[in-house]
C-alpha positions as CSV (number, residue, x, y, z in Angstrom):
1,X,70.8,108.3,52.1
2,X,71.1,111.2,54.1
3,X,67.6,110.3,56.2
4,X,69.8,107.1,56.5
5,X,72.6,108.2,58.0
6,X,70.6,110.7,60.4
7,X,68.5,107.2,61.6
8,X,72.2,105.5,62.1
9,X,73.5,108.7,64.2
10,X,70.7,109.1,66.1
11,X,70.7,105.1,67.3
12,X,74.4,105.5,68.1
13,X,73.5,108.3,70.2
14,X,71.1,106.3,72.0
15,X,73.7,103.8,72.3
16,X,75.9,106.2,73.8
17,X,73.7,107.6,76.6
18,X,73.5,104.2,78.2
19,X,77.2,104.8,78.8
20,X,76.3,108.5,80.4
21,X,77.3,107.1,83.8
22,X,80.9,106.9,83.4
23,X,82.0,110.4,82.7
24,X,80.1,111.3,85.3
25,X,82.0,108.7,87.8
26,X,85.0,110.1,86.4
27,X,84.5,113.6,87.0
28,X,84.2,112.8,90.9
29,X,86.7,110.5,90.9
30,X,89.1,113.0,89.3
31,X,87.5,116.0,91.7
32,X,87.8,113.6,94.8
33,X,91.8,113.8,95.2
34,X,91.6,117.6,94.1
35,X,89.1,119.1,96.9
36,X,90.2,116.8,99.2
37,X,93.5,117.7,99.4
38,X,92.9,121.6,99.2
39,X,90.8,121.0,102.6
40,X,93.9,118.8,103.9
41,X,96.5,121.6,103.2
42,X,94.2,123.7,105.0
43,X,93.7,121.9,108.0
44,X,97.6,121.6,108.4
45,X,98.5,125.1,107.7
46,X,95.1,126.1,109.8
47,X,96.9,129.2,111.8
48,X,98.9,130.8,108.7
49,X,95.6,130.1,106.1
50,X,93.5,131.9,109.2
51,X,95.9,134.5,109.5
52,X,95.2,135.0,105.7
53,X,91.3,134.6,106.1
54,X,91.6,137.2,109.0
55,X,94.6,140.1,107.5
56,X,92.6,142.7,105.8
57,X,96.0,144.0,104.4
58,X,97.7,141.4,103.1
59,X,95.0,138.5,103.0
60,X,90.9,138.0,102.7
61,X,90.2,140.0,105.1
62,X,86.7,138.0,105.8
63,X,84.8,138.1,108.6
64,X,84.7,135.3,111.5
65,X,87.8,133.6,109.8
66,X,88.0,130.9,111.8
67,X,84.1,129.3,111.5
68,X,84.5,130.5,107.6
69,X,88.1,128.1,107.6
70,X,86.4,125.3,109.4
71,X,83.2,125.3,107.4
72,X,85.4,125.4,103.8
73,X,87.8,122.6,105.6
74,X,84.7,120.3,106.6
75,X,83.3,120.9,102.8
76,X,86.3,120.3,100.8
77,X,87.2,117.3,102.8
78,X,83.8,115.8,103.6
79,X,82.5,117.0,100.1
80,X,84.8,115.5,98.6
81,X,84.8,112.0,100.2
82,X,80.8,112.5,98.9
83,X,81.4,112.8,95.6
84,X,83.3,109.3,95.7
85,X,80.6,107.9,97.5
86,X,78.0,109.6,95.1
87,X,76.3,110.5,98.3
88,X,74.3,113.9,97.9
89,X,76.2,114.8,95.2
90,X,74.3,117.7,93.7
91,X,74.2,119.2,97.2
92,X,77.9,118.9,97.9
93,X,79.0,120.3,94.1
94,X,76.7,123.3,94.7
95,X,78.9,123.7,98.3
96,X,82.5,123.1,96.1
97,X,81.2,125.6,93.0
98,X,80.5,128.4,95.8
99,X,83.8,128.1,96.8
100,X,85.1,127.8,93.6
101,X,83.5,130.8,92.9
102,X,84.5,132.8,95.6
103,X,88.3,131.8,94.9
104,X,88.4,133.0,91.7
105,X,87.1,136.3,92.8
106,X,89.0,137.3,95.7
107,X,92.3,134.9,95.2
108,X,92.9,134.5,91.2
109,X,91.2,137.0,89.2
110,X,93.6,139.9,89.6
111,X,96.2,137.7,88.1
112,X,94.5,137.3,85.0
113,X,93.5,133.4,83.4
114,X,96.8,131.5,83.4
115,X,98.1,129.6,86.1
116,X,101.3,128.9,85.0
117,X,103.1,131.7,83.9
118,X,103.3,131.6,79.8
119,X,104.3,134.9,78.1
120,X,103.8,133.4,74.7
121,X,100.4,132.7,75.7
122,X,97.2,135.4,73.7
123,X,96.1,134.9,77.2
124,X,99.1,137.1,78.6
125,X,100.8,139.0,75.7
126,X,97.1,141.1,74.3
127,X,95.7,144.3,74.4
128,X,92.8,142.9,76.9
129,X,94.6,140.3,78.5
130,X,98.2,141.6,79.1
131,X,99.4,140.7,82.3
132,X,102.9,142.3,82.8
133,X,103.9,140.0,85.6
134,X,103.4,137.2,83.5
135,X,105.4,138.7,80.4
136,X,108.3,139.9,82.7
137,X,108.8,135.7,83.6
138,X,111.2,134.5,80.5
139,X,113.8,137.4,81.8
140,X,113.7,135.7,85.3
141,X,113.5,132.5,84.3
142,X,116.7,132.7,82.3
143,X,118.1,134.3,85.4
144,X,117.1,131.9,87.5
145,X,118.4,129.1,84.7
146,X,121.6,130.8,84.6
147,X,121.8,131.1,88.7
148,X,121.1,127.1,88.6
149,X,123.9,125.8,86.3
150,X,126.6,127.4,88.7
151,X,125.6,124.8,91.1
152,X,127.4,121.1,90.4
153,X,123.9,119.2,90.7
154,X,122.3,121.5,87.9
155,X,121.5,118.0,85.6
156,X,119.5,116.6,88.4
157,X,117.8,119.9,89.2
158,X,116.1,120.2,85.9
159,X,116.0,116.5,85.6
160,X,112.4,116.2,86.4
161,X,111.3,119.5,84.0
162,X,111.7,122.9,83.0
163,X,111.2,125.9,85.8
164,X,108.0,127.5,85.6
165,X,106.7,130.3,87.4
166,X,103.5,130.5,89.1
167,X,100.8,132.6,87.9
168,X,97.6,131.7,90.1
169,X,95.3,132.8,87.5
170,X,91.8,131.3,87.6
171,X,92.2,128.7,85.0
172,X,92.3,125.7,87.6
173,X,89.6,127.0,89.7
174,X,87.5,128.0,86.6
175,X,87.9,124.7,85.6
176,X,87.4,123.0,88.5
177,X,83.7,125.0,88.7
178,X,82.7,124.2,85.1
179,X,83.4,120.3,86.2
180,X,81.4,120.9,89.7
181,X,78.7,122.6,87.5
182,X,78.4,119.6,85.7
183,X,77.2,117.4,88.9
184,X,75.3,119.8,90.0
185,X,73.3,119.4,86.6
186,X,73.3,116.0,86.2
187,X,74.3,114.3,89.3
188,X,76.4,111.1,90.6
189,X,74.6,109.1,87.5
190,X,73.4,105.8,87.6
191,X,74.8,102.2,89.1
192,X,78.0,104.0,90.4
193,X,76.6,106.1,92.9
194,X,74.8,105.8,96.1
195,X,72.9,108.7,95.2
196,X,71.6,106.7,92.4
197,X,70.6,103.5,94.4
198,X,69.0,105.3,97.5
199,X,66.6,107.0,94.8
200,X,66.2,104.0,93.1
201,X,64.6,102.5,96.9
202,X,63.0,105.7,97.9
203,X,61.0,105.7,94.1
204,X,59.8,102.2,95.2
205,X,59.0,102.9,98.7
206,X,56.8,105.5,97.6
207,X,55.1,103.0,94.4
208,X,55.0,100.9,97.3
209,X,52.6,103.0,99.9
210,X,50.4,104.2,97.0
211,X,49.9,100.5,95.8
212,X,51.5,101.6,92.1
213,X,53.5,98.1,91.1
């Protein structure tokens, strides 16, 4: 019975990795729209995000700010237009990771893991993980709330959700790299990605010139 049920499992897995392409397509599809638009923001606000590449006081404080800007533009944008495409697709993850990377280290980490502010959260309210900013929020929230409900539109204010504040933790950007990682493992997969059929020709270019059928 048991030996079985492990022969049953095992075929289902089998089964199962034939259909290994599509969480694959949809990690880039979901990724597409994210990077993308982090390298069009960027691009719009280019003179206030270099100012903030450049300012050793108040920003990054990175050297040659402006080639660093343009070269994280031209990746986020054209990387992520690749990862549609499935077009060198472990090469342009490795690119989005790095900056992942480097985000959560000089943007996110001092603010802890959360991204939206959550003082309920073990994440905030710990012995390791306390993050005052984030457990000072309710107070100002309910300030906030009680500023809001003066004004006569108040209904439609709140109408689309609750306020939240903004933490900026890492969790998006920590998230975002553990997805990357994942392409950069396994790439575009198969029948969706360009990737996939421009190996599939250069495999049978190669059979070709050493005679293999």
């Amino acid at each position: 019975m048991i030996q079985q049920s492990i022969f049953y499992y095992q075929k289902a897995v089998l089964k199962l990795q034939q259909l290994d392409f599509i969480p694959l397509l949809l990690l880039r599809m979901y990724l597409t729209p994210v990077m993308m638009q982090a390298g069009w923001t960027k691009l719009q606000n280019f003179d206030s995000t270099l100012s903030w590449f450049a300012n050793p006081d108040w920003g990054l404080g990175l050297p040659a700010p402006a080639l660093l800007l343009s070269l994280v533009i031209l990746l986020e944008l054209g990387g992520g237009l690749a990862l549609l495409l499935g077009l060198f697709t472990r090469l342009m993850a490795l690119g989005l990771s790095v900056t992942m990377v480097v985000a959560m280290l000089t943007v996110h980490a001092k603010n802890g893991w959360l991204a939206i502010a959550d003082a309920t959260s073990w994440l905030a309210d710990g012995t390791i993980f306390r993050n005052e900013a984030v457990m000072a929020v309710p107070e100002k929230l309910a300030k906030a709330n009680e500023v809001l409900q003066q004004h006569p539109d108040y209904e439609w204010l709140v109408s689309s959700g609750k306020l939240v504040v903004l933490n900026n933790g890492i969790e998006f950007a920590a998230t975002y790299f553990v997805m990357l990682l994942l392409l950069v493992v396994y790439g575009a997969g198969r029948w969706c990605s360009l990737d996939y059929w421009l190996n599939a020709r250069a495999v049978k270019m190669i059979r070709t010139e050493q005679g293999v059928a």
